[in-house]
C-alpha positions as CSV (number, residue, x, y, z in Angstrom):
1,X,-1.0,27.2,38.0
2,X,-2.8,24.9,39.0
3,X,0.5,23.6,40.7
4,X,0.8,24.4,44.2
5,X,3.3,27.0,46.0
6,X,1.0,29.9,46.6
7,X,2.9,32.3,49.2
8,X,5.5,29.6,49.4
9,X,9.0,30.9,50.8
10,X,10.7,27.9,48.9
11,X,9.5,26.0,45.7
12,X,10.5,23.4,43.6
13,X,10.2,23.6,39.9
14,X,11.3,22.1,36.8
15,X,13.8,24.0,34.7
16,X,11.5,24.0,31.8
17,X,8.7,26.1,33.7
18,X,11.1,29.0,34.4
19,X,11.7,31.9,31.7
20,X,14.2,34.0,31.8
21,X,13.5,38.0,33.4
22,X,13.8,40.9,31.9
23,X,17.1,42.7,32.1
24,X,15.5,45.6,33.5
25,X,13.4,44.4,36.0
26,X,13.8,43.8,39.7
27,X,12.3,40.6,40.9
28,X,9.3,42.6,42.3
29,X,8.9,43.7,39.1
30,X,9.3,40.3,36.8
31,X,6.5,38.6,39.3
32,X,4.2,40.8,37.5
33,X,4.4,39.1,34.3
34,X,3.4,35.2,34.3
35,X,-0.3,36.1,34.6
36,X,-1.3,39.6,33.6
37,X,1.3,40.6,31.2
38,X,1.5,37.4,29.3
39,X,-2.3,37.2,29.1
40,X,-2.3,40.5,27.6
41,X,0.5,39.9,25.1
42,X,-1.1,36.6,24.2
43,X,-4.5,37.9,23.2
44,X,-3.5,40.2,21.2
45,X,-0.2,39.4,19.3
46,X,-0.7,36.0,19.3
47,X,-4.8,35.2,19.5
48,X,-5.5,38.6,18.4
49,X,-2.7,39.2,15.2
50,X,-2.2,42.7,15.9
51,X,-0.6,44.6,13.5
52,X,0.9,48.4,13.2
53,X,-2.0,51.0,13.2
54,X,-4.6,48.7,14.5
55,X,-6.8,49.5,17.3
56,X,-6.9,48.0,20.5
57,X,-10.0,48.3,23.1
58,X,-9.0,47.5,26.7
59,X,-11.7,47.4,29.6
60,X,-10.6,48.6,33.1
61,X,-7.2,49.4,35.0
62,X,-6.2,46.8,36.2
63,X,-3.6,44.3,35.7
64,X,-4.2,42.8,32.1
65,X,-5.5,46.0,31.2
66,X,-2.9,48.1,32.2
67,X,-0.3,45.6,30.9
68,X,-2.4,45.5,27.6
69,X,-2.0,49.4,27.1
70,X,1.6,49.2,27.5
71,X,2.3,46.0,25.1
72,X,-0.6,47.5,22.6
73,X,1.4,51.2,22.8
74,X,4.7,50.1,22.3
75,X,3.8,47.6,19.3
76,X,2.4,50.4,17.2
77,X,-1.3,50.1,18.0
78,X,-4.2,52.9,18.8
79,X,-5.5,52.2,22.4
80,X,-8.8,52.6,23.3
81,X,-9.6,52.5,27.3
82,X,-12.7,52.4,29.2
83,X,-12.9,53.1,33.2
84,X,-15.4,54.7,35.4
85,X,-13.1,56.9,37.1
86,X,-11.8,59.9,35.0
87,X,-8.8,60.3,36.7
88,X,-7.9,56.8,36.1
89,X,-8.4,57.5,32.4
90,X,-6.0,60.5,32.4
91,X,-3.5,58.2,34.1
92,X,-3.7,55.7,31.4
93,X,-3.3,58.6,29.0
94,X,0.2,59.2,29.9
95,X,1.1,54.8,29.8
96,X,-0.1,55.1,26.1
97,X,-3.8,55.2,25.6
98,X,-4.7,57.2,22.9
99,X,-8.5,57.7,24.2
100,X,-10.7,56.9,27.2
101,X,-14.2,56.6,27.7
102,X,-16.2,56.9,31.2
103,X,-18.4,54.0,31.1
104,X,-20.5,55.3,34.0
105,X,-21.1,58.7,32.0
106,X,-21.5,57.0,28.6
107,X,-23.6,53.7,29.4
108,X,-23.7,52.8,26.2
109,X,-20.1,52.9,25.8
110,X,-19.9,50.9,22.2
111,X,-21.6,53.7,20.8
112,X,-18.3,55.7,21.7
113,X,-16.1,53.2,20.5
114,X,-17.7,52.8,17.3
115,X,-17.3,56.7,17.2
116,X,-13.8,56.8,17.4
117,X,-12.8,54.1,15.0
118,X,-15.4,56.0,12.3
119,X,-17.9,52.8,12.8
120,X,-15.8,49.7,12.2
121,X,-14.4,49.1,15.9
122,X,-11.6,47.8,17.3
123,X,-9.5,45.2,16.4
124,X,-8.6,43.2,19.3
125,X,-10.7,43.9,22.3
126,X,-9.3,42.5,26.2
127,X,-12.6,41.7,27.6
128,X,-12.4,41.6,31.4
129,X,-16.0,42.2,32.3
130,X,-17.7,39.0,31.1
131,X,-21.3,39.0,31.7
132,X,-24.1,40.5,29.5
133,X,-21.4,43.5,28.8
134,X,-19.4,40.8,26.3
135,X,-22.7,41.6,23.7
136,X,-21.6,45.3,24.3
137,X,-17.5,44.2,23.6
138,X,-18.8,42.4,20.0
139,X,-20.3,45.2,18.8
140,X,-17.4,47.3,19.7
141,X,-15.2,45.2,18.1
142,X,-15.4,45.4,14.0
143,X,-16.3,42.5,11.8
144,X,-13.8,39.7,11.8
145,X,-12.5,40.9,14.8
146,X,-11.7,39.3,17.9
147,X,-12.4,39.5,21.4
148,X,-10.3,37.7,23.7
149,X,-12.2,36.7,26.8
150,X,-10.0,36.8,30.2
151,X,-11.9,37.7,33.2
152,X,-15.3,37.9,34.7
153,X,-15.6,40.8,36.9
154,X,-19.1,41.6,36.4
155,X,-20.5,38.0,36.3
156,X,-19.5,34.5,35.1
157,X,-22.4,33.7,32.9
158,X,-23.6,35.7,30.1
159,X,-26.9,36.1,27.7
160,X,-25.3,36.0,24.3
161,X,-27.2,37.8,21.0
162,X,-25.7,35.3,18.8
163,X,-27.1,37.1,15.7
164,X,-24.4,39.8,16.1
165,X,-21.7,37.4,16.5
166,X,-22.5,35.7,13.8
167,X,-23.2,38.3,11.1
168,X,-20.1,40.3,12.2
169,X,-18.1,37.3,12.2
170,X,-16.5,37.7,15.5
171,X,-13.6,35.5,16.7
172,X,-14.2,34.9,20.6
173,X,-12.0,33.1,22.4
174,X,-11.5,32.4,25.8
175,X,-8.1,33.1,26.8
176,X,-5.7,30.9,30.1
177,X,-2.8,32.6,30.3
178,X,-0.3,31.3,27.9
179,X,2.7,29.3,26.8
180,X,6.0,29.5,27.3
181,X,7.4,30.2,23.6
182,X,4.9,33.3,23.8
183,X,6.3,34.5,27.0
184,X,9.9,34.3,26.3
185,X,9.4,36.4,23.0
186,X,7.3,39.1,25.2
187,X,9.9,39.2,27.3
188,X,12.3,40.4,24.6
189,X,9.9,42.7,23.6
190,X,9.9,44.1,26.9
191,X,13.4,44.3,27.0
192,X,13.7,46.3,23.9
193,X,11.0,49.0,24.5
194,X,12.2,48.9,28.2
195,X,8.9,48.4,29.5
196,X,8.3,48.5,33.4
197,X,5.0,47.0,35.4
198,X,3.0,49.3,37.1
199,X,2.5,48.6,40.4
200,X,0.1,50.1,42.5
201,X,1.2,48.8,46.2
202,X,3.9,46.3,47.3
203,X,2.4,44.3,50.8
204,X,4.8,42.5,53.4
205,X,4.3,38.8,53.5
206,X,2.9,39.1,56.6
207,X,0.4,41.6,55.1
208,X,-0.8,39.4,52.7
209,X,-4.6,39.4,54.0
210,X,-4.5,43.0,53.2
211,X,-2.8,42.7,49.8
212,X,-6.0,40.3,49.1
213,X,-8.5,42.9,50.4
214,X,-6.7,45.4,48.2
215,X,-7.2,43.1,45.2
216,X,-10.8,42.3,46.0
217,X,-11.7,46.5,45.9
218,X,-9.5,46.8,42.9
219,X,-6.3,48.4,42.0
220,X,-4.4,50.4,39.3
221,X,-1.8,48.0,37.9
222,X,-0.5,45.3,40.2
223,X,-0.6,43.9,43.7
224,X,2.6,42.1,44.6
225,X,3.3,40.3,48.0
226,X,6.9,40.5,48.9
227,X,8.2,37.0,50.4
228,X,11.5,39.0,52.3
């Protein structure tokens, strides 16, 4: 991105812009990564420092987020996930979250986070929400910590309360993906914890309206489009 070859059948690349797969991945599998796994990996171990023990707050299921519990698990970290659907929860329970919150039944879903981490918040929080919720993601997130901004779900713009940014000292950044150097060392981390995508449906090529739909209502995981 932003080069073109969307739902191409053939493309044409320089060498320098491919990576090398994971081992254990088919290539369903590895076209998981450039996007949603990297921009996980790069907001936390690379924006975000994460280290052993610390605490990770991820918003949602879906691909980041899902990613982000897996990469945050396997590196040592406590994972804190937040859904509206319980059952969602308990499934990212068993990839590696540690705790989830219903932000439907708990509104004011900081309050919970700020619970669990005995009122200093997370570490690294993988904000996916954007809009006015990103005031809710600083004050779940404790002082000097950072929250790396990679989606808008809820709303492009935001009202900002600088005064809690700026007294807790928050790092925000926004976060595009990432480079290369940062996803060649994921990949070796994914090939030593042997870590596999979740995928939540596989669509035909010629089914690749329907993938789109899928995408638009939301989806546990990924959403891959098979070419043949």
């Amino acid at each position: 991105m932003p080069l073109p070859g969307g739902l191409a059948d053939y493309m044409i690349l320089h060498e320098e812009s491919a990576v090398k797969a994971p081992d254990n991945m088919t290539d369903v599998e590895a076209s998981t990564l450039p996007i949603a796994a990297l921009t996980a990996w790069y907001s936390m171990i690379d924006i975000g420092n994460l280290k052993l023990g610390q605490t990770v707050l991820v918003q949602g299921t879906g691909g980041v987020s899902i990613f982000a519990i897996q990469l945050a698990h396997a590196y040592g970290a406590r994972v804190i996930a937040t859904s509206s659907n319980d059952l969602n929860l308990e499934k990212v329970k068993a990839l590696g979250a540690d705790e989830g919150i219903n932000y439907k039944t708990y509104p004011n879903w900081e309050e919970q986070v700020l619970k669990l981490t005995d009122g200093k918040g997370a570490d690294v929080t993988i904000e996916v929400a954007g809009g006015n919720g990103l005031n809710q993601s600083i004050a779940a997130t404790k002082v000097t910590g950072t929250v790396a901004q990679v989606g808008f779900l809820t709303g492009q713009t935001t009202q900002l309360n600088l005064m809690p940014l700026i007294f807790r000292q928050t790092k925000l950044r926004g976060i595009a993906v990432a480079p290369r150097v940062a996803f060649e060392r994921m990949n070796d981390f994914l090939n030593v914890n042997q870590i596999k995508p979740v995928i939540d449906h596989v669509y035909k090529f010629e089914d690749a309206i329907a993938a789109f739909e899928h995408l638009s209502k939301g989806a546990f995981g990924k959403i891959v489009i098979q070419i043949s």
